[in-house]
C-alpha positions in Angstrom: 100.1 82.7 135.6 99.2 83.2 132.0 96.3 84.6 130.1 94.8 84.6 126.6 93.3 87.0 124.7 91.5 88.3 121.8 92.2 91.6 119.5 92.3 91.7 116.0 91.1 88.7 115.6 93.7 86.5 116.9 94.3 85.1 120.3 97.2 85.6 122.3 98.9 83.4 125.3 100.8 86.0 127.2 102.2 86.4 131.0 103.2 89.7 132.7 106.6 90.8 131.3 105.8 88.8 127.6 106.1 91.4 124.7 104.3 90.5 121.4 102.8 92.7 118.4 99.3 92.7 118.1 97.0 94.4 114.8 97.5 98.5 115.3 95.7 99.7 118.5 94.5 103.5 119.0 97.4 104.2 121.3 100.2 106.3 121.9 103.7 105.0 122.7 104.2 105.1 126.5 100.5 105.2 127.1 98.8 102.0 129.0 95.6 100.2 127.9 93.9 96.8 128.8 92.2 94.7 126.7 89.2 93.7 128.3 88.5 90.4 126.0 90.0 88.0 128.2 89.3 83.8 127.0 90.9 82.3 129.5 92.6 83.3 133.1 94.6 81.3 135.6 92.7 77.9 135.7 89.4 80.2 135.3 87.7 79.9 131.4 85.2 82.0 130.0 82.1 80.9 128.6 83.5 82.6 125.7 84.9 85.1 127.7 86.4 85.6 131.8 84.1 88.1 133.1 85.8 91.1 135.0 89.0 89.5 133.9 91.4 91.8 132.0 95.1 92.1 130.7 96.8 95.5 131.0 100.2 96.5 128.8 102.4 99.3 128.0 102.3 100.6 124.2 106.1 100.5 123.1 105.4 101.7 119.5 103.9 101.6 116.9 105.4 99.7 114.0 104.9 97.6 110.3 105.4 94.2 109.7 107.6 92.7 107.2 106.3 93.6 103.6 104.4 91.0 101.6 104.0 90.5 98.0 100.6 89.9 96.7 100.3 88.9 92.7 97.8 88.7 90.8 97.6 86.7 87.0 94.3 86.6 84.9 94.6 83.2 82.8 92.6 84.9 79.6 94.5 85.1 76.1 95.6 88.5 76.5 95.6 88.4 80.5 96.8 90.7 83.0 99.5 90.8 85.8 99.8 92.8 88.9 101.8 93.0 91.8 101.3 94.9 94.9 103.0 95.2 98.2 101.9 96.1 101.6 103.2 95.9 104.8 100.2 95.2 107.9 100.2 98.5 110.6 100.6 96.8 114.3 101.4 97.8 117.9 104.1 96.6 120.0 104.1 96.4 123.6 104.7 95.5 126.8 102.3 93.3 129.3 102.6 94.6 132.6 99.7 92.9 134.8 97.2 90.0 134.3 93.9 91.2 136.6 91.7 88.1 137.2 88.7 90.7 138.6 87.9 94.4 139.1 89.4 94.7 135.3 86.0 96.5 134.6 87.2 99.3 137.4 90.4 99.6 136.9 90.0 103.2 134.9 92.9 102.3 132.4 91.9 102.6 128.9 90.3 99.8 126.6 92.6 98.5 123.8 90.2 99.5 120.8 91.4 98.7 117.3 92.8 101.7 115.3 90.0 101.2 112.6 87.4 101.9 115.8 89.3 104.4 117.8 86.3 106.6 118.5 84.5 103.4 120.9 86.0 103.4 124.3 85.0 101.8 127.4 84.6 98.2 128.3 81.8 95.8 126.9 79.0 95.2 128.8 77.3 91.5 129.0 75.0 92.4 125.9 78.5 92.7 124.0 78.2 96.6 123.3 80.5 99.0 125.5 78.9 100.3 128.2 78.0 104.2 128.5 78.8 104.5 125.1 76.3 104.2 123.2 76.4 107.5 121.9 79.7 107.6 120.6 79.0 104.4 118.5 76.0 106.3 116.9 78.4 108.6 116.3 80.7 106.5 114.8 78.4 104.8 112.9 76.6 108.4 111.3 80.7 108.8 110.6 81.3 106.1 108.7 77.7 106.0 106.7 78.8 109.8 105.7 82.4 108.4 104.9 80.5 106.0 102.3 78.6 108.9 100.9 81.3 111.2 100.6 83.1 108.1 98.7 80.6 107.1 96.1 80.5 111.8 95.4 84.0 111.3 94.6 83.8 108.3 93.1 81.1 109.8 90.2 83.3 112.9 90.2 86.5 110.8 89.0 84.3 109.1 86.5 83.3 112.3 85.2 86.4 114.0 85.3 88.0 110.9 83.6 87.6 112.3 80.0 85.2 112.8 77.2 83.1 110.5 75.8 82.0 110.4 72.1 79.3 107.6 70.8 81.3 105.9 68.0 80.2 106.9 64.5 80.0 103.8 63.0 77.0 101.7 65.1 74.6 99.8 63.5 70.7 99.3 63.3 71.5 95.6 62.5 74.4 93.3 61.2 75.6 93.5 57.6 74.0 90.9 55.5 72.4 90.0 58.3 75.6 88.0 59.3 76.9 89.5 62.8 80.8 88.4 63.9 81.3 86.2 66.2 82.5 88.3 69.0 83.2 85.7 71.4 86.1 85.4 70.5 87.4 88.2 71.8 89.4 87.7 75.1 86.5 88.3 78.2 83.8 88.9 75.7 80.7 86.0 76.6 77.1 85.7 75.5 75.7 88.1 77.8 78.3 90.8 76.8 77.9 90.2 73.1 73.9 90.6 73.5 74.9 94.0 75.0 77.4 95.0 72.2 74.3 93.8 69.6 71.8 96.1 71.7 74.4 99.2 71.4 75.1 98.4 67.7 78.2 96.4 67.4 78.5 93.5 65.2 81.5 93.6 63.3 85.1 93.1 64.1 86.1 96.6 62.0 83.8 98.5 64.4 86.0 97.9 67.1 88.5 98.7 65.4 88.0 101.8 64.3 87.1 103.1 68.0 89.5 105.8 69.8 89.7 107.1 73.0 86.7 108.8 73.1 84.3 106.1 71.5 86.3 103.2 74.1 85.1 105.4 76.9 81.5 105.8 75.3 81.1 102.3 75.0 82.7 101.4 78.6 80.1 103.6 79.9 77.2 101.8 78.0 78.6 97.9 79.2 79.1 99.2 82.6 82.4 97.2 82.6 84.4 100.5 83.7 88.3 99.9 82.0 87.2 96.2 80.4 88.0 97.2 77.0 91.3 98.9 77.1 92.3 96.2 79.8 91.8 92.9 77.1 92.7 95.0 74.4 89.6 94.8 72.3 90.9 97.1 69.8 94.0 94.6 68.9 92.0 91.7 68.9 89.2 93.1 66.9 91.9 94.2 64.6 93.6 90.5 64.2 90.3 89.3 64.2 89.1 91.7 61.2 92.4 90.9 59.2 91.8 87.2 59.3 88.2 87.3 58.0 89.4 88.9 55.0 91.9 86.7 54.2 
């Protein structure tokens, strides 16, 4: 007999005895659990899923899979490259028994992803888990704090990140009344250029002439956090500059 389930968003054929890896589960290595999201049974389907049908296995370990390389390539003039690795957290184990009913009173512990670990039980038909409603409002007051406590630190690195100085060399209006066509800088559109006119940029030899300081001034202003020292404004203003002097 053979059985399929559902965890991490996959589905699984598996018979007692089978051993496959499966996305990380809250679990120890040695302890038993039994995933309670059962598709199919026997000849029985679920309507989506077997009810009182469930799949218990042994944890063998805990484990990563093989590592994969993720790059990244901006096609822009001056464009950036990046490369990351990561290798994907999973669980190894063991199925032991396939129960076709009485899964819902077997006592064994649910499989719950590691991301969830604090929701235990086994779903009821109105797809929460039953007698534990609490702990999901737990959870849930958890995570929304989590959030919080992320955008704290978040404004706290922004702050900490340096000082900022308003460049000294903004403008009421454009020389002449002519403005450079700041467009062509790498990443630099329409919109953006409106905002660099509203903050006093209109010239090629402003950019320039910013430093550190004024570069994180001005990132601040175009909320576009990094966007200038990322395409290089000051390079390109400087090329630019040189040009229209020639």
């Amino acid at each position: 007999m053979f059985a399929v389930l559902k965890t991490g968003g996959k589905q699984y054929r598996v018979s007692s005895g089978d051993v496959l890896r499966v996305e990380k589960i809250a679990a120890d290595a040695g302890e038993k659990v039994q995933f309670n999201d059962v598709l199919m049974i026997g000849s029985t389907i679920g309507t989506p899923l077997v009810k009182g049908a469930g799949v218990q296995a042994e944890v063998i370990e805990q484990i990563k899979g093989e590592k994969v390389i993720h790059f990244v390539k901006r096609r822009r003039k001056h464009g950036s490259k990046r490369t990351k690795g990561h290798r994907q957290q999973l669980t190894l184990l063991r199925v032991t028994d396939l129960l076709e009913n009485g899964a819902d009173k077997s006592g064994v512990k649910a499989a719950i992803g590691a991301g969830i670990a604090g929701w235990t039980g086994v779903k009821s038909d109105k797809g929460d888990y039953a007698g534990n409603r609490g702990e999901q409002s737990e959870m849930k007051a958890r995570v929304a704090t989590g959030k919080a406590k992320e955008k704290v630190a978040a404004k706290t690195e922004t702050a900490e990140a340096g000082p900022t100085s308003k460049p000294g060399n903004l403008l009421t209006e454009a020389r002449d009344g002519k403005a450079d066509d700041l467009k062509k800088i790498s990443g630099v559109g329409p919109a953006l250029e409106k905002k660099l006119h509203a903050n006093g940029v209109f010239h090629f030899d402003q950019i320039m002439a910013w430093g550190p300081e004024e570069v994180a001034y001005m990132d601040d202003q175009l909320s576009f956090k990094g966007r200038i020292e990322r395409d290089n404004w000051i390079a390109q203003a400087t090329e630019y500059a040189a040009a229209s002097k020639d």
